[in-house]
C-alpha positions in Angstrom: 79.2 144.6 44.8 79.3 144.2 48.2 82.2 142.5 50.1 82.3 141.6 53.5 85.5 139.5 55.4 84.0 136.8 57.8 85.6 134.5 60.5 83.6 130.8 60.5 84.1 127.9 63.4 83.4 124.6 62.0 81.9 122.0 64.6 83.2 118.4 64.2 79.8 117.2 62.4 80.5 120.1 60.1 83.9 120.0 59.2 83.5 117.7 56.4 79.7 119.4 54.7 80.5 121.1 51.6 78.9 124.1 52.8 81.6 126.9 51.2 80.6 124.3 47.6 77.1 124.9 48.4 77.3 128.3 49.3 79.0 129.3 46.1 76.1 127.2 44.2 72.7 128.6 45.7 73.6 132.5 46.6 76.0 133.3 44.0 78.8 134.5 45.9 82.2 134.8 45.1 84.9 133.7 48.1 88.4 133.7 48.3 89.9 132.1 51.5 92.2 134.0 53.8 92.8 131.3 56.6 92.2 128.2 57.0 92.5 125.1 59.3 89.7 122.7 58.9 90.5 119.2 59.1 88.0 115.7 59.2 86.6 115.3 62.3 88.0 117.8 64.6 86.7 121.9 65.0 88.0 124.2 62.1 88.4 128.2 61.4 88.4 129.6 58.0 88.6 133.4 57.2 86.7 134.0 54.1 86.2 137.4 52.1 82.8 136.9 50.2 81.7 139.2 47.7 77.9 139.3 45.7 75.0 141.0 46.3 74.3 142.5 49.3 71.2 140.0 50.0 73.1 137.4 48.4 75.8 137.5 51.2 74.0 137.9 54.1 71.2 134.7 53.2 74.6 132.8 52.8 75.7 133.7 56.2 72.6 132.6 57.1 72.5 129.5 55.6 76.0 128.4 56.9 74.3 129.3 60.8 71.7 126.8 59.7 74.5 124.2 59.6 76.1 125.4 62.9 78.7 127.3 61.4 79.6 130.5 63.9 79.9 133.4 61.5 81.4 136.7 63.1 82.1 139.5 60.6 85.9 140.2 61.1 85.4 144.4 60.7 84.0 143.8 64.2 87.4 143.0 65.5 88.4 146.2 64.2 88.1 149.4 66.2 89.3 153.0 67.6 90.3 154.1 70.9 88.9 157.3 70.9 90.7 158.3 74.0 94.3 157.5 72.0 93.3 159.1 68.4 94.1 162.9 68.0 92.1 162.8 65.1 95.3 163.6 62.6 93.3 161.5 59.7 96.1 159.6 58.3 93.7 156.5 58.7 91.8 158.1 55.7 94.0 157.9 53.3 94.6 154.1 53.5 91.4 153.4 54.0 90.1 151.5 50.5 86.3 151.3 51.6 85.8 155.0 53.1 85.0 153.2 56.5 87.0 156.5 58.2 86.3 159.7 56.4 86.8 162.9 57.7 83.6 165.2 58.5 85.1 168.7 56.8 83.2 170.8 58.8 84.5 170.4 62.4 87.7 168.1 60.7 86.4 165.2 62.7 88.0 161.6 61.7 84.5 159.5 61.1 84.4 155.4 61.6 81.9 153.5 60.0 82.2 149.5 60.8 79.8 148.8 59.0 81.7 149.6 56.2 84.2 148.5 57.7 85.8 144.9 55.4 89.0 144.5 58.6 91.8 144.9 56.0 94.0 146.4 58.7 95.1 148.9 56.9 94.0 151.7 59.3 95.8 149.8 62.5 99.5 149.7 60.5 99.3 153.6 59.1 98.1 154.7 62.9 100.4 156.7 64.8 99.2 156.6 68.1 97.9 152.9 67.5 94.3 154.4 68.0 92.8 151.7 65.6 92.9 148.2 67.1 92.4 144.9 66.0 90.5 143.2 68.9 90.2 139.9 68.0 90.2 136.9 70.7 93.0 136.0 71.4 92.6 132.6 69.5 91.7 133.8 66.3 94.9 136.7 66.1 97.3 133.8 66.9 95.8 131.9 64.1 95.3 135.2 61.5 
């Protein structure tokens, strides 16, 4: 299955669709809310974790765009200061999707976003606070 944690922006007209009912409905996808502060008329954020087939997920991203949803992956907000990191690999061990591996043959600490689901994990375990979450500024108050 593939699982991916997104950050959506309502618009006042879309606040009150029931595009997370719909999207459920024609894609198949699984969602559990993280966040969320949507209310009638006014703009909204939810942080939903959706999980389905790969294709599944990402035509039900693109469905909610269609309805002027903003839809920003939140592993994007996650990432490595490669200046800080002294590649010790702690990160590995916490990570629960493999998005950092270590590369045995030079001991190199790898990071995939792609991978990447932003559970945080990586940033709490981090000695040298390396892995960052770099989220606007907005949207970490609210998280």
């Amino acid at each position: 299955m593939y699982t991916r944690i997104y950050v959506l922006r309502f618009l006042k007209d879309t606040s009150e669709q029931p595009v997370i009912y719909h999207l459920v409905k024609k894609f198949d996808i699984e969602f559990n809310i993280l966040k969320a502060d949507i209310l009638p008329h006014r703009e909204g954020m939810m942080i939903l974790k959706l999980r389905g087939t790969k294709e599944n997920v990402l035509n039900g991203v693109k469905y909610l765009e269609t309805y002027g949803v903003e839809v920003k992956r939140l592993a994007t907000a996650i990432s490595r200061d490669e200046d800080k990191c002294y590649q010790c690999g702690a990160c590995t061990g916490v990570c629960p999707v493999q998005a950092l591996s270590i590369r045995r043959k030079d001991m190199a600490v790898l990071f995939d976003p792609e991978k990447c689901t932003g559970c945080g994990q990586c940033v709490t375990i981090c000695p040298v606070r390396a892995m960052q979450v770099s989220l606007e500024p907005e949207v970490l108050a609210e998280a």
